[in-house]
C-alpha positions in Angstrom: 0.0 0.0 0.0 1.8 3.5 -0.9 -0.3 6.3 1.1 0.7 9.2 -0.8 -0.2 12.6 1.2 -0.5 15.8 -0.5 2.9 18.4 0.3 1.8 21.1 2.7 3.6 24.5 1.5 6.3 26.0 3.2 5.2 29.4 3.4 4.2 29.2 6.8 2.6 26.9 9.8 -0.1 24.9 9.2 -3.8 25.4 10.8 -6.3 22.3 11.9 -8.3 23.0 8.4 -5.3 21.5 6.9 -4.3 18.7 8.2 -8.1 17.5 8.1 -8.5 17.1 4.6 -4.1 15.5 4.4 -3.0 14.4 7.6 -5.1 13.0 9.8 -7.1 10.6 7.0 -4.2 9.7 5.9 -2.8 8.4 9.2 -5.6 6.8 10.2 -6.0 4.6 6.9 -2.2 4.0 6.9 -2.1 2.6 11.0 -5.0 0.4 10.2 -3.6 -1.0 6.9 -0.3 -1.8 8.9 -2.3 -3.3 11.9 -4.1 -5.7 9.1 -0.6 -6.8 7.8 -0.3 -5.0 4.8 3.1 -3.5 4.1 2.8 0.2 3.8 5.0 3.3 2.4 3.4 6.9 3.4 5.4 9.4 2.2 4.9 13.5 1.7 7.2 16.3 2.8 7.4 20.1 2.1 6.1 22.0 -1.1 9.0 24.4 -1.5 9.4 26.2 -4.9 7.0 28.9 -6.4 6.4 32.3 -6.6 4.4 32.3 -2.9 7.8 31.1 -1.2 9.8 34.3 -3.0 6.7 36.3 -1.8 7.1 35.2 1.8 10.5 35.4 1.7 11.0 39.0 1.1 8.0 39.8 3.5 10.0 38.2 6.2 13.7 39.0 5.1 15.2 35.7 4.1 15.9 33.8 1.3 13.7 31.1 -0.3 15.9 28.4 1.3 16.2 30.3 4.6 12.4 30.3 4.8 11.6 26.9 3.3 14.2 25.9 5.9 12.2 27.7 9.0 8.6 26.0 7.8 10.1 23.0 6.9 11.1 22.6 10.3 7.7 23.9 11.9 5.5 21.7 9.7 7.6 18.7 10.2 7.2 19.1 14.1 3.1 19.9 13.9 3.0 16.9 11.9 5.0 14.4 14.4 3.1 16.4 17.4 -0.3 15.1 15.7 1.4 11.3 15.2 1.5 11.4 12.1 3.1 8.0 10.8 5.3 8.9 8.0 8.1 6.4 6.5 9.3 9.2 5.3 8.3 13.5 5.5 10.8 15.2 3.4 11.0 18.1 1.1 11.2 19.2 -2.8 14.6 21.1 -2.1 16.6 17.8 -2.3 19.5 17.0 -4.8 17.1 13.3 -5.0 13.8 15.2 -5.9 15.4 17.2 -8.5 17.1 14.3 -10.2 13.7 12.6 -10.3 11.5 15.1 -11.4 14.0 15.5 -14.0 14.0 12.2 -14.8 10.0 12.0 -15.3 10.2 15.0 -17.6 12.5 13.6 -19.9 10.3 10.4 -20.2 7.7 13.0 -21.3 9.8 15.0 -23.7 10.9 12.0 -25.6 7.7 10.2 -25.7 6.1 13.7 -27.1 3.7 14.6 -24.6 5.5 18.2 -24.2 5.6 20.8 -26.6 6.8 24.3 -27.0 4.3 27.2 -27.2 4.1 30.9 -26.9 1.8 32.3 -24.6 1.1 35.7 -22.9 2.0 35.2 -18.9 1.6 37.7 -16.2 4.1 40.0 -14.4 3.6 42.5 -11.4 4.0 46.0 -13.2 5.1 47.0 -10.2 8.2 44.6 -9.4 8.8 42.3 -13.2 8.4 39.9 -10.8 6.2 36.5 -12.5 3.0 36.6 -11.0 2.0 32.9 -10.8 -2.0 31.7 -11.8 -3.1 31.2 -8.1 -1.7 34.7 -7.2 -3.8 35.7 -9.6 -7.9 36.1 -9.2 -10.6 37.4 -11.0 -14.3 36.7 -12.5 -14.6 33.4 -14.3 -15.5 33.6 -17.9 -17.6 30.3 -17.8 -19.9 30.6 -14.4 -18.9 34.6 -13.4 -18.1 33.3 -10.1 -16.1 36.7 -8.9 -13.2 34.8 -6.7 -11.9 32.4 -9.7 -8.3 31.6 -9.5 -5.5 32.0 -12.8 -4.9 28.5 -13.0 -8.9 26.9 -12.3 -12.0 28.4 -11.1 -13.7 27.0 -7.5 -16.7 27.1 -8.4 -17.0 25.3 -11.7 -14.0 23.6 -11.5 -13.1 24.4 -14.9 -9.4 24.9 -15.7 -8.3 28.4 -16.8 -5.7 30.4 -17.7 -4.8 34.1 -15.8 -5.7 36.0 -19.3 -9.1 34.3 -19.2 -10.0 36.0 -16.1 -12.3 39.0 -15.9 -10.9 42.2 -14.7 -7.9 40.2 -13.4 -6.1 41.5 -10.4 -3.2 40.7 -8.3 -4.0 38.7 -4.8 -0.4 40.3 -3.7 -1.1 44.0 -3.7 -4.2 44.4 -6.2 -2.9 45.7 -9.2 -3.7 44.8 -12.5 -0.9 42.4 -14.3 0.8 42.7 -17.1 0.5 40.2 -20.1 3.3 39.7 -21.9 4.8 36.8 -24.7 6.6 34.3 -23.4 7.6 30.4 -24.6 7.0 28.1 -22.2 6.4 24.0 -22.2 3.3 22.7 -22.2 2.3 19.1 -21.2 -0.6 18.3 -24.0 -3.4 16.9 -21.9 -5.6 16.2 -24.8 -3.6 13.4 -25.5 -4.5 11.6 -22.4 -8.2 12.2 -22.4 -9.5 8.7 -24.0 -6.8 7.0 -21.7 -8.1 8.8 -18.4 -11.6 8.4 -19.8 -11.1 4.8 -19.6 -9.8 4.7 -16.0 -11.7 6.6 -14.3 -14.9 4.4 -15.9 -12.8 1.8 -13.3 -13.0 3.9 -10.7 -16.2 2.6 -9.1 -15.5 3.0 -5.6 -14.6 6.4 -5.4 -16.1 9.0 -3.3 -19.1 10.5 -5.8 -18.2 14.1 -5.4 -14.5 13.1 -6.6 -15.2 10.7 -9.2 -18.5 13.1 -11.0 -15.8 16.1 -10.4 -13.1 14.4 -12.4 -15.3 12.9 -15.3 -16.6 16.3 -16.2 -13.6 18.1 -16.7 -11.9 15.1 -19.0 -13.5 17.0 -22.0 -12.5 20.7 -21.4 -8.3 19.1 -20.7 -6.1 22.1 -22.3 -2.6 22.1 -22.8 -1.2 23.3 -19.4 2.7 24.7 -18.8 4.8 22.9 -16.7 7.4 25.8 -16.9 7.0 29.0 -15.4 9.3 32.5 -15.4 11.4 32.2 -12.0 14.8 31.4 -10.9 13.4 29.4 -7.5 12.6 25.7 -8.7 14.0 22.8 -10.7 15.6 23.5 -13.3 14.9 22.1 -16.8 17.0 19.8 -18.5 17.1 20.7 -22.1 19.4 22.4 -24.3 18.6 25.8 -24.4 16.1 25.9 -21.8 18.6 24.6 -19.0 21.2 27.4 -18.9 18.6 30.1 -18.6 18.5 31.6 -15.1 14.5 32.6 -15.6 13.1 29.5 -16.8 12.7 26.7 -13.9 9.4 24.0 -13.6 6.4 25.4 -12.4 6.1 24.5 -8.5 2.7 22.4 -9.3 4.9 20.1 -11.7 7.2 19.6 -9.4 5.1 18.8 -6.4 3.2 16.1 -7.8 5.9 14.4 -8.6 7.4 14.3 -5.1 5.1 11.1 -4.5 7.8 9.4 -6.8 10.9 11.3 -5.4 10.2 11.0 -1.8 9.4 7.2 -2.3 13.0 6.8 -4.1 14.5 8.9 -1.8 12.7 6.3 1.6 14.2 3.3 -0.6 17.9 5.1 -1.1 18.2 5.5 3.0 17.1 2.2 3.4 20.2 0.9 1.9 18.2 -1.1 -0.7 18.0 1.4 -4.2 14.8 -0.4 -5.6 12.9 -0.9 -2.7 10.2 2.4 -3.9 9.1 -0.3 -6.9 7.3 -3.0 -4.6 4.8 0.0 -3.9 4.2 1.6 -7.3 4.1 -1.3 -9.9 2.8 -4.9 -10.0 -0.6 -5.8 -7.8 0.6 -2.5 -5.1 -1.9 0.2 -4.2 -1.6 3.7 -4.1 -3.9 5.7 -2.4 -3.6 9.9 -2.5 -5.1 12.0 0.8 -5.7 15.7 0.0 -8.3 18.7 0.5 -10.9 19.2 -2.3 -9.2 21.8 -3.8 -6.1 19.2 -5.0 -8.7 17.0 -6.4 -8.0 17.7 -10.3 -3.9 17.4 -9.6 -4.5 14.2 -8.1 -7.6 12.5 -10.9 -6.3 14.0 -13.5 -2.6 15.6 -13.9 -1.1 13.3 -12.3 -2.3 10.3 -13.6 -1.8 12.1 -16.9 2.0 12.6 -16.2 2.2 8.9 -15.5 0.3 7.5 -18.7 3.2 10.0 -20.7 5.8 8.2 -19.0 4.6 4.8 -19.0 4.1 5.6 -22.8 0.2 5.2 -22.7 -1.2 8.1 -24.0 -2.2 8.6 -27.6 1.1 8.7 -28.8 2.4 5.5 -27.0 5.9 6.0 -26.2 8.0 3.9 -24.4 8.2 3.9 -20.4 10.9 6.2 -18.9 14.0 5.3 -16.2 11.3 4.1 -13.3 9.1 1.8 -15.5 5.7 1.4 -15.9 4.3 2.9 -12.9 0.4 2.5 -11.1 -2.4 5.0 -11.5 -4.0 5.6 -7.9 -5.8 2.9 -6.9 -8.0 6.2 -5.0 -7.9 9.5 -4.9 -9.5 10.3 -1.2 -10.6 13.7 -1.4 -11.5 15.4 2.0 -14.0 19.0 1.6 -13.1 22.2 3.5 -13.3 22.2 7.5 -14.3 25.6 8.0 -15.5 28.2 10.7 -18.8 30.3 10.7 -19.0 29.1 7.0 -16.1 30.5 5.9 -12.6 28.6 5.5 -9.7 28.7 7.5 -7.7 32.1 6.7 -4.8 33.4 8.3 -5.1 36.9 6.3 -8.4 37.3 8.4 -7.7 36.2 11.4 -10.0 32.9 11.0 -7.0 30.6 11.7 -6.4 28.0 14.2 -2.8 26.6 14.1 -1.8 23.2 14.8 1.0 24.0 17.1 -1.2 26.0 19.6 -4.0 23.6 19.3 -1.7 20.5 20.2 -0.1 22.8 23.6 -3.3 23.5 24.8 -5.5 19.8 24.4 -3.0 17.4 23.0 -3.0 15.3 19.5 -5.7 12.3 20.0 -8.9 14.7 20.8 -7.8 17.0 17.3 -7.6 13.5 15.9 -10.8 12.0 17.0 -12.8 15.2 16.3 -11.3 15.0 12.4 -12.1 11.1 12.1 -15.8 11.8 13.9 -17.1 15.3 13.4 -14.8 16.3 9.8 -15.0 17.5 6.8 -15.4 13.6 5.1 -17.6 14.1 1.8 -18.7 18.0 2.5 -17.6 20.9 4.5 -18.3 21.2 8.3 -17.9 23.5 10.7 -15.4 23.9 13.4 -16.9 25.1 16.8 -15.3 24.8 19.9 -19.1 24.0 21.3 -19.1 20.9 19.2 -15.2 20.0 20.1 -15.7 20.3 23.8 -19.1 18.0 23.7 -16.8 15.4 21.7 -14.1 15.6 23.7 -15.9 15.3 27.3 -19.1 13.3 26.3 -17.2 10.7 24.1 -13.9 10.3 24.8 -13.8 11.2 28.6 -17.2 9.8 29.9 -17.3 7.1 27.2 -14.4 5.5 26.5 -11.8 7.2 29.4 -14.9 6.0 31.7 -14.9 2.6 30.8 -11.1 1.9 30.8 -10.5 3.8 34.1 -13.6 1.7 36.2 -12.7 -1.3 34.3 -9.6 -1.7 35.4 -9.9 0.2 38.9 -12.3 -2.4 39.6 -10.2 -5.4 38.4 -7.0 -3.7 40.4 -8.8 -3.2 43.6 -10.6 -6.5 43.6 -7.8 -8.8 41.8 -4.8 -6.7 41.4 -4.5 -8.6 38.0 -6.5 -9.4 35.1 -9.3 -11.6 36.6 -9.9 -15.5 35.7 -13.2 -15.8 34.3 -15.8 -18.6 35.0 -19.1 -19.7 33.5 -20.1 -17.0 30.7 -23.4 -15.8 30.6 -25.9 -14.6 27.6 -25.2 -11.1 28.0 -21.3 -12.0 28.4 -21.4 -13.7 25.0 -23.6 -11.6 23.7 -20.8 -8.3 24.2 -17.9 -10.2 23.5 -19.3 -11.3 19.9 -20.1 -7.5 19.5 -16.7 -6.8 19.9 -15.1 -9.4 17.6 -17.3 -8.3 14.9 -16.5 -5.1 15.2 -13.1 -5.7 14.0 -15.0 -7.0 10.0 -17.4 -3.8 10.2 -15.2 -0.7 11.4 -12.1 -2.7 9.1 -14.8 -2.5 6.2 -15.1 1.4 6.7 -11.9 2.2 7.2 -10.7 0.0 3.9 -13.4 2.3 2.2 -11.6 5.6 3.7 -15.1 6.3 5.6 -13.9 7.4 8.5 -16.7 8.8 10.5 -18.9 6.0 10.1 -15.5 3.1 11.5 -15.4 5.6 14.5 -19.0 5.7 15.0 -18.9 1.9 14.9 -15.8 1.5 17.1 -18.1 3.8 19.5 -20.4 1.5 19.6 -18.6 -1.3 21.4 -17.4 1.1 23.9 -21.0 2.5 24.5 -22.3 -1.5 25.1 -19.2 -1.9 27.2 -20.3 0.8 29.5 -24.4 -0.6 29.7 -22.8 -3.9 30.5 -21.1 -3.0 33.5 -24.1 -0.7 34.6 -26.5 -3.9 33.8 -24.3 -6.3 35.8 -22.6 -4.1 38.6 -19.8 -5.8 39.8 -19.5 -3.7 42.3 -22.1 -5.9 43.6 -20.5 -9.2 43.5 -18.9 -8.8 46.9 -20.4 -12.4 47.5 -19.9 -14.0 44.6 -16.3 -13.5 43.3 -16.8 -16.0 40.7 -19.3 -14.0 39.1 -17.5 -10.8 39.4 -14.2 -12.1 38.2 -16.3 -13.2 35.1 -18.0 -9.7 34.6 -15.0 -7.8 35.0 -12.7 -10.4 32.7 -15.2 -9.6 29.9 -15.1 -5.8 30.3 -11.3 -5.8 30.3 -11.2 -7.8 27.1 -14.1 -6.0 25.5 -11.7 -2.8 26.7 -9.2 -4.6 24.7 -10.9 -5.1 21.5 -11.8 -1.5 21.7 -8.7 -0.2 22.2 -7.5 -1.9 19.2 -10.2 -0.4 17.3 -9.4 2.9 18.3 -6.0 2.6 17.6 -5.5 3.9 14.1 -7.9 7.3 15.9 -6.2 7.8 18.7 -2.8 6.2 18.7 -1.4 8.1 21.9 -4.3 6.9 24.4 -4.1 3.4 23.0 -0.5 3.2 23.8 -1.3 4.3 27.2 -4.2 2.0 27.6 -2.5 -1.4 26.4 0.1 0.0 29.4 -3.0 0.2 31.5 -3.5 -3.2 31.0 -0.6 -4.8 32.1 1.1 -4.5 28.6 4.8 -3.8 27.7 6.5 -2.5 24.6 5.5 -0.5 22.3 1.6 -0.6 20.7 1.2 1.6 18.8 4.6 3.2 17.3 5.2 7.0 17.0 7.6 8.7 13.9 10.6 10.4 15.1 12.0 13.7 13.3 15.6 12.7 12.5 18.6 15.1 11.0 19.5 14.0 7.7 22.2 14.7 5.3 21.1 15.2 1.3 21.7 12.4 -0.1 23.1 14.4 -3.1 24.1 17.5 -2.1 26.3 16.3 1.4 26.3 20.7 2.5 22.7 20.3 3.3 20.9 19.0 5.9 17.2 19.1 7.0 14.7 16.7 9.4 12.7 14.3 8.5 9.9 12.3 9.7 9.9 8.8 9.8 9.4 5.7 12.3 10.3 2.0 13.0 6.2 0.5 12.6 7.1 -3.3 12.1 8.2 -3.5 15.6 4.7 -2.2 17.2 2.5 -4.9 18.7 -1.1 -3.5 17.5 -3.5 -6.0 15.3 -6.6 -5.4 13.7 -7.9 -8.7 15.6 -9.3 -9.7 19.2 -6.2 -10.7 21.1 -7.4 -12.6 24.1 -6.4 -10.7 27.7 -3.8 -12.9 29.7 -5.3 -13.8 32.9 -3.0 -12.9 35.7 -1.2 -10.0 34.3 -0.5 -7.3 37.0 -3.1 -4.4 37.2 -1.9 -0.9 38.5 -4.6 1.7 39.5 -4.8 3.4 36.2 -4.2 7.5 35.8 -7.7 9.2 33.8 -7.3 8.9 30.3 -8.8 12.2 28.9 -9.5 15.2 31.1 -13.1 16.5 30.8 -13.0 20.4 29.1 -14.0 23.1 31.3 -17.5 24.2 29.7 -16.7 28.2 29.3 -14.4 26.6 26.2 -17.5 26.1 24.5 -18.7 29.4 24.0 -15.2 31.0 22.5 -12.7 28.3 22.9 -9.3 28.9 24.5 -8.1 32.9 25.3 -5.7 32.6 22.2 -8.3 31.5 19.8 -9.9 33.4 17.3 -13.2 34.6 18.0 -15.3 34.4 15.0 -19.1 35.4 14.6 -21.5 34.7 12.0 
């Protein structure tokens, strides 16, 4: 299984709105794909090149590299706060990433599928400097949707060019750009539209709003440049296009490819160069995690820029230096988590970061709120109302409630995990609630439908909690038998739930299997590690990565061992004070209708 997560941009920290729609999904399909066996490669890192790095550069007084460093940096430790479970987080500022974007282009070039052409692009009048499409808005010529972007339009989703805007303006400082000629390549999408046609007629499964989005914009594919005018970015490896200081791949190109690169670069520092092929050719599965503005990247360019260098488009061709290489097997598109309606925006104000939301309630309740209340097939709402009723209904009356009495009870009565005896209905009864559990929430999360597998997983911890109520063990004073039996049942019921839990809320399961008497580790955390560039041996930079073979989690009911050592266990989640609800923490934003 390759998870391939889309590349958060360097330009600055990232907010909960995005690691909804990349991270978290991502992580949670990735832990449970590991715990049912599958071998698994999720890989991502920082989106680095562009315009909107030189942008924030100069606004802050660095240079692109300084900068890209500083986020790099920042996102890399948001992302291994939140537990994210990355074989490898790296960058597209590598000596490896260039060489294979490079490499991928080439395989274009010679199979055909990118041609020359003039075109008129935009410039700031004000600086010369290349105003890139997404820097650029205006009013869409198709729908007349006023906020439509240079490159596509939001609201249509049809793909544009800057001069097809409407009273075009600049989203930098609002002046209107300047069009002038320039020759740029262009990858010839047209030639891959019966090809993706095709495909995506495979593509049963998908989520609807992905799938309907991707089949109607097949027929309006344009030729699209993959080069832009700026001297931040790979550089292009052609004669006469190579030496030019001005002429470097546009960031978009570049970025989509770093699926590829960062999967080379994982199998390069694991001392075994070929390793990246076991996960993108042959019977392996590739599944791509992004927000729903990435969708036509991910369903269509990309795939596109792998048909032209497997050779499959309509001018065949033959495949390039990595082979024939997978489409995605899915493209898992999550919509917008937003606040009062509006979407996360730091110009505004309307932003709440990662790094101040992990300091103040820690990474499993963010994570849980993502996988329960988020964003999964349209947009939601943030409110801190909804967070804090989550938090203190679900996971700290719920499921913290049932481990903590659970095992207080076994502790003070046994002081291990208790031997059971005869098994009643209602006994039975849970425990085969539980062990199914494992086929329907597995089911779910194969299908990327996250809220419903928490929802499920809920479920057992919700009957967990009448059980005890029904039986009250506490009770059983005279009859230890019977007690023993009861509170066996809830601790492997507590178990099986914590198993199922596990890909949501990786931190508390750890601490639960400890709960229980276990040792070692459960469920395995990345690490942030200082590398060297592989090709450039001046450079070095963090990345995030982790040692997930060695962790002991299943997706199975493991029976309990009778006898292990109990300690009186510490509360798993602490209950939110209720004032939260009404404008969250004093740092937050406070945002009204």
């Amino acid at each position: 299984m390759l998870t391939a997560v889309a590349w958060p941009y360097a330009n600055g920290p990232r907010h909960i709105g995005h690691v909804s729609g990349f991270g978290v999904p991502s992580d949670v399909f990735s832990r449970y794909m590991r715990m049912s066996g599958h071998r698994v490669l999720m890989v991502s890192g920082t989106d680095e090149h562009g315009t909107p790095i030189s942008v924030q550069a100069e606004k802050e007084g660095l240079t692109e590299r300084e900068l890209a460093d500083k986020y790099n940096r920042v996102i890399a430790e948001d992302l291994h706060g939140l537990g994210l479970s990355y074989d490898l987080f790296t960058r597209t500022t590598t000596g490896n990433h260039y060489k294979v974007v490079q490499d991928l282009f080439l395989a274009l070039w010679n199979n055909g599928y990118v041609v020359p052409k003039t075109e008129m692009g935009a410039i700031s009048p004000s600086t010369g400097r290349t105003l890139p499409d997404r820097y650029i808005e205006g009013t869409c010529p198709i729908c007349g949707y006023d906020g439509a972007r240079g490159d596509q339009c939001d609201n249509c989703g049809n793909q544009l060019d800057p001069i097809d805007l409407k009273n075009p303006r600049s989203r930098i400082n609002g002046e209107v750009p300047k069009f002038v000629e320039t020759e740029h390549l262009f990858l010839d999408l047209p030639q891959f539209i019966d090809a993706l046609g095709g495909w995506l007629q495979t593509r049963t499964e998908w989520r609807p709003n992905v799938l309907k989005f991707s089949q109607n914009l097949i027929k309006d594919l344009r030729p699209r440049a993959i080069t832009r005018d700026l001297d931040w970015g790979v550089p292009i490896p052609l004669d006469g296009w190579r030496d030019q200081p001005l002429k470097r791949f546009y960031v978009w190109f570049d970025a989509v490819i770093g699926y590829l690169s960062a999967s080379v670069e994982w199998a390069r520092r694991t001392g075994n160069d070929d390793a990246w092929k076991e996960f993108w050719t042959g019977d392996a599965q590739g599944y791509y995690f992004m927000g729903k503005d990435n969708i036509v990247f991910h369903s269509l360019i990309w795939p596109s820029l792998l048909l032209g260098q497997n050779g499959q488009g309509a001018k065949g061709g033959q495949p390039g230096a990595f082979g024939e290489l997978n489409l995605p097997t899915e493209v898992v598109s999550s919509e917008f988590l937003t606040m009062s309606g509006s979407k996360f925006s730091t110009s505004r104000g309307t932003v709440i970061y990662v790094t101040d939301f992990l300091r103040e309630f820690g990474p499993d309740a963010l994570r849980y709120f993502i996988s329960v209340a988020g964003p999964e097939n349209q947009d939601t709402d943030f409110t801190w109302d909804e967070f804090v009723r989550r938090t203190n209904f679900e996971l700290a009356n719920e499921w913290g409630n049932l481990v903590n009495r659970s095992i207080s009870m076994a502790h003070k009565n046994v002081g291990a995990i208790p031997t059971p005896g005869t098994r009643t209905d209602a006994d039975h009864d849970l425990l085969t609630l539980s062990k199914q559990a494992f086929d329907v929430v597995g089911a779910n999360l194969r299908r990327s439908r996250f809220k419903q597998a928490a929802t499920e997983a809920m479920k057992v911890v919700g009957a967990a909690n009448r059980y005890l109520s029904d039986q009250e063990p506490w009770k059983l004073k005279d009859d230890p038998a019977r007690r023993d039996t009861v509170l066996h049942t809830a601790l492997q019921v507590v178990q099986d739930a914590n198993a199922l839990l596990t890909p949501f809320l990786p931190h508390s399961a750890q601490k639960v299997h400890e709960a229980l008497g276990g040792t070692g580790v459960w469920a395995a955390q990345p690490s942030i590690n200082e590398v060297t560039d592989l090709d450039v041996p001046d450079r070095k930079y963090p990345v995030l990565t982790g040692d997930y073979a060695a962790e002991q989690a299943k997706w199975e009911s493991t029976p309990i061992e009778v006898g292990r050592p109990l300690a009186k266990p510490a509360p798993l989640f602490a209950k939110l004070a209720p004032e939260l609800a009404e404008t969250g923490p004093e740092w937050a934003p406070i945002v009204t209708s």
